[in-house]
C-alpha positions as CSV (number, residue, x, y, z in Angstrom):
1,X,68.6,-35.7,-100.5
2,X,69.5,-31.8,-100.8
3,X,71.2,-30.2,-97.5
4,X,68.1,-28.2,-96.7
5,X,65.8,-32.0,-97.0
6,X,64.6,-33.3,-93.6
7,X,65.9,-36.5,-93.0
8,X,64.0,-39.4,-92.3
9,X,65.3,-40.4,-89.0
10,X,63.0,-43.0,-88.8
11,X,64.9,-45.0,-91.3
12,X,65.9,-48.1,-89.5
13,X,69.7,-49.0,-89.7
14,X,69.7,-52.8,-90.1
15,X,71.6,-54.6,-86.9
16,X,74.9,-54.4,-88.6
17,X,77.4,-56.4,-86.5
18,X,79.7,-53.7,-88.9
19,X,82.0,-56.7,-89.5
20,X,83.0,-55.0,-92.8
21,X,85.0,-51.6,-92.4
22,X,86.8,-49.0,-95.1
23,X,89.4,-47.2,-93.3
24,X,90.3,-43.7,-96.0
25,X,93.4,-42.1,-95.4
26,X,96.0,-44.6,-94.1
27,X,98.6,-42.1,-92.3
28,X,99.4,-42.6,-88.4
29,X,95.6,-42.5,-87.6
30,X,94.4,-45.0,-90.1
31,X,96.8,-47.7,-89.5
32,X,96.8,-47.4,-85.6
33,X,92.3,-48.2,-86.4
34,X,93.4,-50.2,-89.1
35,X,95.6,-52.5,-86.2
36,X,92.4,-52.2,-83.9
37,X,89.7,-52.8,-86.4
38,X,91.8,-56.6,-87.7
39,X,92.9,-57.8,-84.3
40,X,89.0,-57.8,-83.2
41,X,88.0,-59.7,-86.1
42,X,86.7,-57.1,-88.4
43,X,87.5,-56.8,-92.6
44,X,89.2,-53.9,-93.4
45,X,89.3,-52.7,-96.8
46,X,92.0,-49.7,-96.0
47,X,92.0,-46.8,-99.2
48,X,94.7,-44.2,-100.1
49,X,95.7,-42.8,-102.9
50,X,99.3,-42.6,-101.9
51,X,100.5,-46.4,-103.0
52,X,103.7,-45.6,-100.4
53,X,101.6,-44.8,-97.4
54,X,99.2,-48.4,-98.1
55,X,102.2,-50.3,-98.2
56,X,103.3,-48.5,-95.0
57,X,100.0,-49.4,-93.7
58,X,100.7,-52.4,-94.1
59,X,104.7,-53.0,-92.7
60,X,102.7,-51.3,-89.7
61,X,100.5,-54.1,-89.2
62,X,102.8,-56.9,-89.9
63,X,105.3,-55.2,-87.4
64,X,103.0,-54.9,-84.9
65,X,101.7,-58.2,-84.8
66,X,105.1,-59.5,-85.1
67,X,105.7,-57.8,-82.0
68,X,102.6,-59.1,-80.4
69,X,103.1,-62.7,-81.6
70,X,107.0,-62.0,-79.5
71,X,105.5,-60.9,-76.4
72,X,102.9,-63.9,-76.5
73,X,99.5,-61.9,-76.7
74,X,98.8,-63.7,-79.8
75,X,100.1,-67.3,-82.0
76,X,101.8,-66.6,-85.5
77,X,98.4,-68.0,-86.9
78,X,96.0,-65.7,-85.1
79,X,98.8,-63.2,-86.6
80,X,98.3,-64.4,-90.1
81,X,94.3,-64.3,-89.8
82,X,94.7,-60.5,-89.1
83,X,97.0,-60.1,-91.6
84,X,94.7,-61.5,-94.0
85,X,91.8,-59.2,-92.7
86,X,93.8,-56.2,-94.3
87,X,93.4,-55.1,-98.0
88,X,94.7,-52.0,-99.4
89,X,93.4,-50.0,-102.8
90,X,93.4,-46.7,-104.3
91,X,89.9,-46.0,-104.9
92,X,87.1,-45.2,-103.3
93,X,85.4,-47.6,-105.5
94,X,86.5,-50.6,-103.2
95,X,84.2,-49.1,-100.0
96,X,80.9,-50.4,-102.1
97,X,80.7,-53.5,-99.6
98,X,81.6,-51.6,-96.2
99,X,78.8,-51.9,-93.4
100,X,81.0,-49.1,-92.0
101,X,83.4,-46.0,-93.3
102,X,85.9,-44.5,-91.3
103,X,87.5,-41.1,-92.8
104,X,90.7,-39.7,-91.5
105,X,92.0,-38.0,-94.1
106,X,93.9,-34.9,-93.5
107,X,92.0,-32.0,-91.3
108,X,90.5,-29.8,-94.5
109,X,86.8,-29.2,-94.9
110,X,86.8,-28.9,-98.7
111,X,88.7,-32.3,-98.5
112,X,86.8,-34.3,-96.7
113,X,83.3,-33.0,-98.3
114,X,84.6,-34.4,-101.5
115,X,85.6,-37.8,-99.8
116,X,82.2,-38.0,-98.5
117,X,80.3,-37.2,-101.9
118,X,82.2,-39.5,-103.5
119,X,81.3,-42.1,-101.4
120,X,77.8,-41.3,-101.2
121,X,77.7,-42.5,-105.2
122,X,79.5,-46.0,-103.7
123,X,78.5,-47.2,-100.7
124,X,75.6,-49.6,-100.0
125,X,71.7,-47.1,-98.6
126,X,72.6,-49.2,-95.4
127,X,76.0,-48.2,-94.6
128,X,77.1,-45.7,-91.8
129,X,79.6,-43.0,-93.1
130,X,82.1,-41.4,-89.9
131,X,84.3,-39.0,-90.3
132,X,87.5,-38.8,-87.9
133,X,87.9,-35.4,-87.7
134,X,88.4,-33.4,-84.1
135,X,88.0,-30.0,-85.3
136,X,85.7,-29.8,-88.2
137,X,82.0,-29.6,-87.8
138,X,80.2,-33.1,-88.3
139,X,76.9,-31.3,-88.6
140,X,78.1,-29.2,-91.9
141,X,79.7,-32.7,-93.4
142,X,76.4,-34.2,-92.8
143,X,74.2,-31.4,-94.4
144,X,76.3,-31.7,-97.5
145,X,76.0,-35.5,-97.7
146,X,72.9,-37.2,-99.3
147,X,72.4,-39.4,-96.4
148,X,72.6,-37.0,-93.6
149,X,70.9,-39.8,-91.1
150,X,73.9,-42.0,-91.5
151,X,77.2,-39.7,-90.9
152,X,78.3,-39.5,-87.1
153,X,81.9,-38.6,-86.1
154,X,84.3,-41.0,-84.1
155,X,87.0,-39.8,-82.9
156,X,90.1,-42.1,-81.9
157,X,92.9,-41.2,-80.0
158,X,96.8,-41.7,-80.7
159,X,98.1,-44.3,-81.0
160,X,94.8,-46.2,-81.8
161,X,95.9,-49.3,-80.4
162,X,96.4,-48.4,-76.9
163,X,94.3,-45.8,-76.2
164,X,90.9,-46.8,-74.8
165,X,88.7,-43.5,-75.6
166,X,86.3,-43.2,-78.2
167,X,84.2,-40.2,-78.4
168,X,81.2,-41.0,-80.3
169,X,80.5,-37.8,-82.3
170,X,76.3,-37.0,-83.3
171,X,75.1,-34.2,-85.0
172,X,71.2,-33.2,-85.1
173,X,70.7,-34.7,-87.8
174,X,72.2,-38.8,-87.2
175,X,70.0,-41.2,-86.5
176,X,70.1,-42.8,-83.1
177,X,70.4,-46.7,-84.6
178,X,73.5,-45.2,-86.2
179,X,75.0,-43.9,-83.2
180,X,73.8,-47.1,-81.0
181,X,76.1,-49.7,-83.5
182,X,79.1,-47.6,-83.9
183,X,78.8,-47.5,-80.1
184,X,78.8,-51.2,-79.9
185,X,81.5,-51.3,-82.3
186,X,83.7,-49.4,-80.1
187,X,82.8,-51.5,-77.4
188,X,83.7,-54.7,-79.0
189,X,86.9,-52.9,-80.0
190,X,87.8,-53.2,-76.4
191,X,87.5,-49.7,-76.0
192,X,85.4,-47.2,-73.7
193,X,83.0,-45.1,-75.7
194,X,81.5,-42.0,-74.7
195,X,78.5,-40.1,-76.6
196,X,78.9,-36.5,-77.6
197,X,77.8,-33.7,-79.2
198,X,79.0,-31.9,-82.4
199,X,81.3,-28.8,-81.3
200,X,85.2,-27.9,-82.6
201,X,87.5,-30.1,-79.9
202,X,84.5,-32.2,-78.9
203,X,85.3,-33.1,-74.8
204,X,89.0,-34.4,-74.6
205,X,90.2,-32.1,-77.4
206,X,88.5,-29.2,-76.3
207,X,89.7,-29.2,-73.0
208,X,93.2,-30.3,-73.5
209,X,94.1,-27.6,-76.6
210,X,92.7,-24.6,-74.8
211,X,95.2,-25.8,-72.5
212,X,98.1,-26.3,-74.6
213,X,97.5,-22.9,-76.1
214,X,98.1,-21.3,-73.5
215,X,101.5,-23.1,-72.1
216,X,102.5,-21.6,-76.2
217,X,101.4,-17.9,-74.8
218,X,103.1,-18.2,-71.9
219,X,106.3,-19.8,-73.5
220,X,105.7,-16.9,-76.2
221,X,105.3,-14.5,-73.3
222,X,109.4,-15.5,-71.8
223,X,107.2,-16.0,-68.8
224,X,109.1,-19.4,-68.4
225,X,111.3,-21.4,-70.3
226,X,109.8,-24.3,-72.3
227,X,111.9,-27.1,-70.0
228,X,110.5,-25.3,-66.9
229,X,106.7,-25.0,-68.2
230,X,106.8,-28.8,-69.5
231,X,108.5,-30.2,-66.0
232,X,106.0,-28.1,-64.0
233,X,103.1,-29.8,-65.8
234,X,104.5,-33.1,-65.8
235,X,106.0,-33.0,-61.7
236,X,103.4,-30.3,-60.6
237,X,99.9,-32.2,-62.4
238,X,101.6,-36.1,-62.8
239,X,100.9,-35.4,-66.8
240,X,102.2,-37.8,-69.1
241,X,103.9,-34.6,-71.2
242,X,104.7,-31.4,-70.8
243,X,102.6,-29.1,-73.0
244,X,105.1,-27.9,-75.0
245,X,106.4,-31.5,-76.0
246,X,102.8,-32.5,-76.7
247,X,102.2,-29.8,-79.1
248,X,105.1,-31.0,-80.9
249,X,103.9,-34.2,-81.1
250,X,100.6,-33.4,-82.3
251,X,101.8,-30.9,-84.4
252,X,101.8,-27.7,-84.3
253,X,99.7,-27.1,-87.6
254,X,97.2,-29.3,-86.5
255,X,97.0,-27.6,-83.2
256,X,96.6,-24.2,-84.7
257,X,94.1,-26.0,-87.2
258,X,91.8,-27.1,-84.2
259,X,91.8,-23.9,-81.8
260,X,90.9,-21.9,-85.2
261,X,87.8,-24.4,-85.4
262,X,87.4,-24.0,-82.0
263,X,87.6,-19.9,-81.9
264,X,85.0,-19.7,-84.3
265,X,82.9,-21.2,-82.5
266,X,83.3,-19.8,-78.8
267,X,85.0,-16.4,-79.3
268,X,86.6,-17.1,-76.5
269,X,90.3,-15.5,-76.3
270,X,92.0,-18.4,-74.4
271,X,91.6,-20.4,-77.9
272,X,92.4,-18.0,-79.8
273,X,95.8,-19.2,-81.2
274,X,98.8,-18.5,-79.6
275,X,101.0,-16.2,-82.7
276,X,103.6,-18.8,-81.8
277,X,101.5,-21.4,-83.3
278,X,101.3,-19.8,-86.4
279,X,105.0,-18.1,-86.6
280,X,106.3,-21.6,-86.3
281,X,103.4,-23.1,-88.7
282,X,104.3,-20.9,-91.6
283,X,108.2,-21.5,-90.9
284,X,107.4,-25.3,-91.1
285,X,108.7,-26.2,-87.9
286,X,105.7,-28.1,-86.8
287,X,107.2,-30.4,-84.4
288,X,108.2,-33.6,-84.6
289,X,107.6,-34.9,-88.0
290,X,109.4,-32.3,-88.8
291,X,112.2,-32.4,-86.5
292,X,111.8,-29.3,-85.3
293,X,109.0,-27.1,-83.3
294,X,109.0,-26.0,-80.0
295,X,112.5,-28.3,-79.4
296,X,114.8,-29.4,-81.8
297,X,115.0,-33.5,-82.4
298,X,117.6,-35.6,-83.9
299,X,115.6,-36.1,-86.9
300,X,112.4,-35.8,-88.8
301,X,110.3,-37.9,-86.7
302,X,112.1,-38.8,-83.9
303,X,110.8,-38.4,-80.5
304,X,114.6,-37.7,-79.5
305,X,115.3,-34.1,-77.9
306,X,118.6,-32.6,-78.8
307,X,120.0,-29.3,-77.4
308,X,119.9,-26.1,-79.2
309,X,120.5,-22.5,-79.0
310,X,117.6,-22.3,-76.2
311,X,118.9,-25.2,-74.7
312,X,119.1,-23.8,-70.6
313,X,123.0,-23.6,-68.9
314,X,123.4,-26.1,-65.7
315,X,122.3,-24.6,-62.3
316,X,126.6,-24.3,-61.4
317,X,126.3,-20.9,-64.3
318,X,123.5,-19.3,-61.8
319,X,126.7,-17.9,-59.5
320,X,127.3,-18.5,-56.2
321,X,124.1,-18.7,-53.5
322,X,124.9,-18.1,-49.9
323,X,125.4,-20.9,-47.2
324,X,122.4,-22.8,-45.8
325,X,122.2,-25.0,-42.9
326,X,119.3,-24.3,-40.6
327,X,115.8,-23.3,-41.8
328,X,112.8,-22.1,-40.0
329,X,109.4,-23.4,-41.2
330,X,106.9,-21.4,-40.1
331,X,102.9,-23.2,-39.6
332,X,101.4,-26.1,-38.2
333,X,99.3,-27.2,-41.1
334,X,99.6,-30.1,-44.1
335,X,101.8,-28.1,-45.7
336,X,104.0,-26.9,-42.9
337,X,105.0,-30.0,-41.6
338,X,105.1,-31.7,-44.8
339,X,107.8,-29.6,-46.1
340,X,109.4,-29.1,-42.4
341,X,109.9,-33.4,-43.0
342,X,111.5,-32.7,-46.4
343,X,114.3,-30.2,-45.0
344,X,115.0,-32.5,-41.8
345,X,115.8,-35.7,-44.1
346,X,118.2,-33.8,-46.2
347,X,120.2,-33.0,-42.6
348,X,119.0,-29.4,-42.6
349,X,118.7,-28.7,-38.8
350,X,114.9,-27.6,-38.8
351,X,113.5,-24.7,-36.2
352,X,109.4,-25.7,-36.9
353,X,107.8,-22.7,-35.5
354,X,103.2,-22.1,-34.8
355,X,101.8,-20.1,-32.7
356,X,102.3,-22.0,-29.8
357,X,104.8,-24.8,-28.2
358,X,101.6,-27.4,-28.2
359,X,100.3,-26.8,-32.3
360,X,104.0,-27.3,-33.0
361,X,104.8,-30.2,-31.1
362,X,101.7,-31.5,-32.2
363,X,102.6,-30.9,-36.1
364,X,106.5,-32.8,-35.5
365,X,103.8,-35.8,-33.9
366,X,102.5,-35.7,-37.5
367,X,106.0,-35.7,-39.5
368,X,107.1,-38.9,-37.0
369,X,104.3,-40.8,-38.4
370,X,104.9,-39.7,-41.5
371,X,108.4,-40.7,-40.9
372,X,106.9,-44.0,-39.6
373,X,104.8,-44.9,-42.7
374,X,108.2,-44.5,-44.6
375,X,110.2,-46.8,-42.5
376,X,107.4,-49.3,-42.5
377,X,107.1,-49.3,-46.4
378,X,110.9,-49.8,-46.6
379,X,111.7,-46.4,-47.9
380,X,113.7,-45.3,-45.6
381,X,115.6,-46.9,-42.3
382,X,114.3,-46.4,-38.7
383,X,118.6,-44.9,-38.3
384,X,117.4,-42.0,-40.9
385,X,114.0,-41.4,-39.0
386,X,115.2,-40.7,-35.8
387,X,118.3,-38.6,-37.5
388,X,115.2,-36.6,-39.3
389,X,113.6,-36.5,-36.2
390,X,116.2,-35.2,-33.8
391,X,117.0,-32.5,-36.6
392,X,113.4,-30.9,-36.0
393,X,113.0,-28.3,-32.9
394,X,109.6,-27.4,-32.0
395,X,109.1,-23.6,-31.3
396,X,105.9,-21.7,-30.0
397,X,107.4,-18.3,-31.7
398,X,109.2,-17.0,-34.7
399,X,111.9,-15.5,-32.1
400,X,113.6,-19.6,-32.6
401,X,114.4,-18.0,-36.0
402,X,116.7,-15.8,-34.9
403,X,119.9,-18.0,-36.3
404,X,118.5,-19.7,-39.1
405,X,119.8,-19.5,-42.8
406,X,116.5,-19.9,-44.6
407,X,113.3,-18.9,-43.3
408,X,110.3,-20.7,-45.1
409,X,106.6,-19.6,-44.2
410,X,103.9,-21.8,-44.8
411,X,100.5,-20.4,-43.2
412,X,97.1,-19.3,-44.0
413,X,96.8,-18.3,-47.4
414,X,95.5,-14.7,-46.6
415,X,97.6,-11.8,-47.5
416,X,97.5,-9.7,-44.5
417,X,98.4,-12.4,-42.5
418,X,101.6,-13.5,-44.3
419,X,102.8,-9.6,-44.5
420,X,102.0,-9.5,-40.7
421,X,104.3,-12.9,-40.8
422,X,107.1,-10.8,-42.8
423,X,107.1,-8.3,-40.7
424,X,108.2,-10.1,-37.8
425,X,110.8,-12.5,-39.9
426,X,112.0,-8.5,-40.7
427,X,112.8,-8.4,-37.2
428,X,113.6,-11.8,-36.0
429,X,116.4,-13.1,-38.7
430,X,120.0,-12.3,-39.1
431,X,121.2,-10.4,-41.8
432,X,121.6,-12.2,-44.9
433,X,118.8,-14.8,-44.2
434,X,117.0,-16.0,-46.7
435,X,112.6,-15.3,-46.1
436,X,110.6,-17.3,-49.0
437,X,106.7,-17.9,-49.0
438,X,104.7,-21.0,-50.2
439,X,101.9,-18.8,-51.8
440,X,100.8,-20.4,-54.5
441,X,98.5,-17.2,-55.7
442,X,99.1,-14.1,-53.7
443,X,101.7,-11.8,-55.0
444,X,105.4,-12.7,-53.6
445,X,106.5,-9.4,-54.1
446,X,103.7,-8.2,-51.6
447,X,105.4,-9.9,-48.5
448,X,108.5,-8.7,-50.0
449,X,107.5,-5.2,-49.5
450,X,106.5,-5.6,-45.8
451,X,110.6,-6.1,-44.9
452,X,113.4,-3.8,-45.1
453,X,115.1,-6.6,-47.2
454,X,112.8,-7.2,-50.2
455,X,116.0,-8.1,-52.1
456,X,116.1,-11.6,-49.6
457,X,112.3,-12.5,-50.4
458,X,111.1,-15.4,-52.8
459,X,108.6,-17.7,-53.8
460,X,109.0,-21.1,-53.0
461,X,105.9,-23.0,-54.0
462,X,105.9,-26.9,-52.5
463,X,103.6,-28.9,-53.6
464,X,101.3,-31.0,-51.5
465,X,102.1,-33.3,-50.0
466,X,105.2,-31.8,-50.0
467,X,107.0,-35.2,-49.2
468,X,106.1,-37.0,-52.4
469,X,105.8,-33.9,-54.9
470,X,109.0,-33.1,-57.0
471,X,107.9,-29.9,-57.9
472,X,109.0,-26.6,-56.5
473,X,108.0,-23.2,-58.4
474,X,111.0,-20.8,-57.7
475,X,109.2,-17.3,-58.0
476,X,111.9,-14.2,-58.1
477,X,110.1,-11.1,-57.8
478,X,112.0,-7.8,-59.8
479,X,113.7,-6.9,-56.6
480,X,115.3,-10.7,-55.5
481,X,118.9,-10.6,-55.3
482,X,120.8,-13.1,-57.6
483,X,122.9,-14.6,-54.7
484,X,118.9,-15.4,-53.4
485,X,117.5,-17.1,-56.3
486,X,121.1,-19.2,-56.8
487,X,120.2,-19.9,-53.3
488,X,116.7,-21.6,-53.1
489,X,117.8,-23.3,-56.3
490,X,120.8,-25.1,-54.4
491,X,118.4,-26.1,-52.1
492,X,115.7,-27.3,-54.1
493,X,118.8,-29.6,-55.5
494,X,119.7,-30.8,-52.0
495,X,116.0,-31.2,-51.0
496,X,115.7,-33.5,-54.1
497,X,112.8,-31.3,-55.4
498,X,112.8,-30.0,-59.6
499,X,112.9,-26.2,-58.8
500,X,111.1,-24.7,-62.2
501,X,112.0,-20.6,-62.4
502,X,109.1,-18.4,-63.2
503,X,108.1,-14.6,-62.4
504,X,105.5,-13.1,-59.9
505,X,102.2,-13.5,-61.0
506,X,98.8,-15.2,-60.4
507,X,99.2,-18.4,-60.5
508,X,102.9,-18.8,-61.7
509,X,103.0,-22.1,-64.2
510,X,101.2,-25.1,-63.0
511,X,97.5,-23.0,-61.4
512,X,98.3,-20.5,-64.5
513,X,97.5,-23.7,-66.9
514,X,95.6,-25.9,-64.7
515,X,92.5,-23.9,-63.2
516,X,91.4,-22.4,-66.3
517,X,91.4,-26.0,-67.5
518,X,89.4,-26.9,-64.4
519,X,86.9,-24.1,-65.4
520,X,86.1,-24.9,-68.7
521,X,85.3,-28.5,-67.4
522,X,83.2,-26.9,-65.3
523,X,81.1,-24.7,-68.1
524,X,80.9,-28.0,-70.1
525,X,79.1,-29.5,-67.7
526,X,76.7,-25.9,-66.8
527,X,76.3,-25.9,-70.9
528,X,74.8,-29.8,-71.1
529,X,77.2,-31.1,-73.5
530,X,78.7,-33.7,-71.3
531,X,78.3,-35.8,-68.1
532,X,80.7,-35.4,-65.1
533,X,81.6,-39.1,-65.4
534,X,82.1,-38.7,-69.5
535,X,84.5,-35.6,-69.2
536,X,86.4,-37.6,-66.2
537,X,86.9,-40.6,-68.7
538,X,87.4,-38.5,-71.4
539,X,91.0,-36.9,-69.9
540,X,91.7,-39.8,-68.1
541,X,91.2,-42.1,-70.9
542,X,92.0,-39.6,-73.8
543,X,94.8,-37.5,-71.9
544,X,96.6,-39.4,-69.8
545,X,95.4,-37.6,-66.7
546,X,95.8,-39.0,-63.8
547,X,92.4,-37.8,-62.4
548,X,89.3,-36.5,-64.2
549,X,88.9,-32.6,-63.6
550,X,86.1,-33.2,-61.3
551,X,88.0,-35.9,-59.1
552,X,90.8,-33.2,-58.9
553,X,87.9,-30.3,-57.9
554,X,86.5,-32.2,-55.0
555,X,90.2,-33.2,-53.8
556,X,91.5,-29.6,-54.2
557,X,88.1,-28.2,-52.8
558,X,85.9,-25.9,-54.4
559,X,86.7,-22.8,-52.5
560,X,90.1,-22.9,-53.0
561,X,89.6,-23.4,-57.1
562,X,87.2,-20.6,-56.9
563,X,89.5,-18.4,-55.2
564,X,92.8,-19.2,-57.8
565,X,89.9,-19.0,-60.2
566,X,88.9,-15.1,-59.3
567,X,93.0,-14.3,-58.5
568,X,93.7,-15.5,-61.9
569,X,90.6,-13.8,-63.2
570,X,91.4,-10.4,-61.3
571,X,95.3,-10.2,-62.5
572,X,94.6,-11.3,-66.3
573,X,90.9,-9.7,-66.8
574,X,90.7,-12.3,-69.5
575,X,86.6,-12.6,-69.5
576,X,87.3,-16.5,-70.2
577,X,89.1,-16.7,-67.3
578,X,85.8,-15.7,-65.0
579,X,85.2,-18.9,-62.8
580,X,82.0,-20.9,-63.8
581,X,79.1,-19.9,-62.1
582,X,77.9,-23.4,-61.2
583,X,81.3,-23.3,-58.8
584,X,80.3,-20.1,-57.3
585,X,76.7,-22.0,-56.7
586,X,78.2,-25.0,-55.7
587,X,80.2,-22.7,-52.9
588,X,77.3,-20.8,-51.9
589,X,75.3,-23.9,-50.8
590,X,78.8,-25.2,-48.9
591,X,79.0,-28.2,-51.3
592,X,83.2,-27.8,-51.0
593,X,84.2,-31.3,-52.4
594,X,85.5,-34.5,-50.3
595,X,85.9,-32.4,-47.2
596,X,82.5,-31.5,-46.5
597,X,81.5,-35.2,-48.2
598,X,79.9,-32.9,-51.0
599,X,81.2,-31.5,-54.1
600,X,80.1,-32.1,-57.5
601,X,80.0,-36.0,-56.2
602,X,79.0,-37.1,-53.0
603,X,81.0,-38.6,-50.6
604,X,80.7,-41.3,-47.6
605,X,80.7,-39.5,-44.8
606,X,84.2,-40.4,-43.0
């Protein structure tokens, strides 16, 4: 059948129980389905050219179940059965009996196409070819097959064996009895499949590399040093790896390889790739395997960091900060008294200042049962929760912050309002205090400018809830002093928080990298290609994440993402940036996530 041939896609594909599988290409991928494939009772006929890497193949196996048989999750003859389940060879020749093929040969077009014709002249009119790919079209592999009906894509995740996402990849052109048994398959692999259509990236991948792409622009950019963009991800989002670390991993070929696929397909800038990508590419420092890409590792291979030239100094070469022992929160809200809590249990005597005596009394209330939950879990003793108690003053006015060291304001995210804010800190403090702002998107330098001492303003973005978040974005503007930033870094050490450095713009690192994320998520969804609940499993399942992007929407609220949205969208005019319509929509008709009980789910009403 010629590429421009209709397909019959009535063809029935018999019932297969695909109980017979050739694995092609036995490199990391191949032997982590290979492992998969044997220990749920399936033949595997694995082919490679490269004698070394079959043989590797299988000391893989043997380790593994040697490892499993050690931990008890399986008897040395259940071991031997999957062993035995395993045959290697060098030619294609040896697929004739699959049911199914699995390609994952490296990522080239002209590659694969010849894989596939050459099994076309092998395998059995019955049998279901699938190539692994994550970046090439499925649809164009399928045109140029004879058996268009019967190629799909399925996409594993690394390492195989522990990862439970599937995507279950169809073009126009696969039959739907094709696509239900490869889906069973995956489900009797003890894995959780989800169906999608054929586009560069597919749902996990195209998600996650935009993403990683541009962590590489901004660590091209000096924005922020590669330690400080990784930690922020990791602390900031509760990711699994930085960015920076996971390119390396991946490999910063392939990566480049992927968001060229995907480019060409969306035009959109934000996957276009990175020069880095390339620069380092071309210079073959592509990450781990080859023990060197974004950081430098002990050898080819090894996940082992080692310092080098970019390597950052300890916080003790930033100079000497000025003296802090009293700080002044300013706000009643979450975020006030949450970080009001964090000060007072590292012994900083705490002014906690709102616009009255009652909203500020009322916000210490919250930080004793705060406090309370604490002692009561056994993190901390009831000694240390009166001490933190008894360190916090309620004040109904900023003129309590006339002695204090460090002044931190925490209120309504509105510009005017925190330059009014500054304005009287201006007045209020002694010399040589030190003002910082919890913005996490208005411009620090902004409420700088409203003082006489822009050189004493900073960022200092807490995370919520500010108790149990490590994170702390420290945002110098071009006018903070030195003596400042060394300052609120000292602090951040004392307070127990991981202060990341980076400079004043929209966003700074972790809403830089996560909302444009968020809002591609989003335009999946508007577009059709995937379900809420698939793209949710997808980076939860595929990336690690600890919540699907939509979980995270409804929790954050949808006014708040559209409004970092259209900051990050104003500062960077990057047309892919533009938030999603269907999030303006959704904030139109009120539907603001779990606080109004409906966001892109519905909630039980509280």
């Amino acid at each position: 059948m010629g590429p421009s041939s209709t397909p019959d896609l009535s063809t029935e594909v018999s019932p297969l129980s695909l109980s017979t599988v050739a694995v092609v290409g036995l490199g990391t991928m191949g032997t982590g389905i290979t492992e998969v494939l044997t220990r749920a009772g399936r033949e595997v006929i694995g082919i490679d050219t490269d004698q070394a890497a079959a043989r590797q193949a299988v000391a893989s196996l043997e380790a593994a179940t040697a490892r499993a048989v050690q931990r008890e999750r399986i008897t040395e003859r259940e071991r031997q059965d999957i062993l035995a389940r395993f045959r290697t060879f060098s030619d294609l020749q040896a697929a004739a009996e699959a049911d199914l093929v699995i390609e994952v040969v490296p990522e080239n077009y002209e590659l694969k196409r010849q894989v596939f014709a050459e099994l076309d002249a092998v395998v059995r009119p019955d049998a279901i070819l699938a190539t692994g790919t994550n970046a090439l079209s499925v649809t164009r592999l399928a045109a140029d097959s004879q058996r268009p009906e019967r190629v799909l894509g399925v996409h594993f995740f690394n390492p195989a064996p522990a990862m439970k996402l599937v995507e279950v990849v169809s073009s126009v052109l696969t039959a739907p009895t094709a696509v239900a048994a490869v889906t069973q398959l995956a489900r009797d692999l003890g894995k959780d499949p989800i169906a999608v259509g054929d586009r560069p990236g597919f749902v996990a991948d195209g998600l996650l590399f935009g993403y990683l792409n541009q962590a590489a622009a901004m660590y091209e950019s000096r924005y922020a040093t590669r330690e400080d963009i990784d930690a922020a991800m990791r602390l900031g989002c509760g990711l699994p790896m930085g960015p920076l670390a996971l390119l390396d991993l991946i490999g910063v070929d392939t990566a480049r390889t992927v968001l060229e696929a995907m480019y060409a397909e969306s035009h959109d800038r934000l996957h276009a790739p990175a020069p880095i990508l390339g620069q380092l590419a071309e210079a073959g420092l592509t990450g781990r395997k080859a023990g060197r890409g974004f950081y430098t590792y002990e050898a080819p291979g090894s996940g082992s960091v080692v310092p080098d030239a970019e390597t950052p100094a300890a916080d003790g070469a930033l100079g000497a900060g000025r003296t802090v022992t009293s700080v002044g929160v300013a706000g009643s809200g979450t975020m006030a008294s949450g970080i009001a809590e964090v000060f007072a249990k590292a012994g900083f005597d705490v002014v906690l200042a709102a616009r009255s005596l009652e909203k500020a009394e009322q916000a210490k209330a919250r930080i004793a049962k705060s406090l309370g939950r604490s002692v009561d879990k056994g993190r901390m003793t009831a000694e240390a929760r009166d001490a933190a108690l008894a360190a916090i003053t309620p004040a109904g006015s900023l003129d309590a912050f006339a002695e204090v060291d460090l002044a931190v304001e925490a209120v309504a995210e509105d510009l005017e309002v925190k330059q009014q804010l500054f304005a009287t800190l201006d007045k209020v403090c002694k010399p040589g205090a030190v003002l910082a702002t919890t913005t996490s998107s208005l411009p620090v330098v902004a409420c700088a400018r409203a003082t006489s001492r822009p050189q004493d303003v900073i960022g200092m973005h807490f995370f919520n809830p500010a108790p149990a978040m490590k994170l702390v974005e420290v945002v110098r503007t071009v006018l903070t002093a030195d003596d400042v930033h060394a300052t609120v870094r000292a602090v951040c050490a004392k307070v127990r928080k991981h202060a990341v450095d980076c400079g004043d713009r929209a966003g700074f690192i972790v809403n830089a990298l996560l909302f444009p994320y968020l809002n591609n998520a989003i335009k999946m969804v508007q577009e059709h290609y995937a379900s809420l609940d698939d793209i949710d499993a997808a980076m939860k399942l595929g990336g690690g994440y600890p919540m699907g992007p939509f979980e995270l929407l409804d929790v954050v609220g949808l006014d708040v993402s559209l409004a970092i949205e259209k900051v990050l969208h104003a500062e960077f005019r990057d047309p892919g940036l533009a938030p999603a319509p269907l999030l303006e929509h959704l904030v139109a008709a009120g539907c603001l996530g779990r606080k109004t009980g409906r966001g892109f789910r519905e909630y039980a009403k509280r």
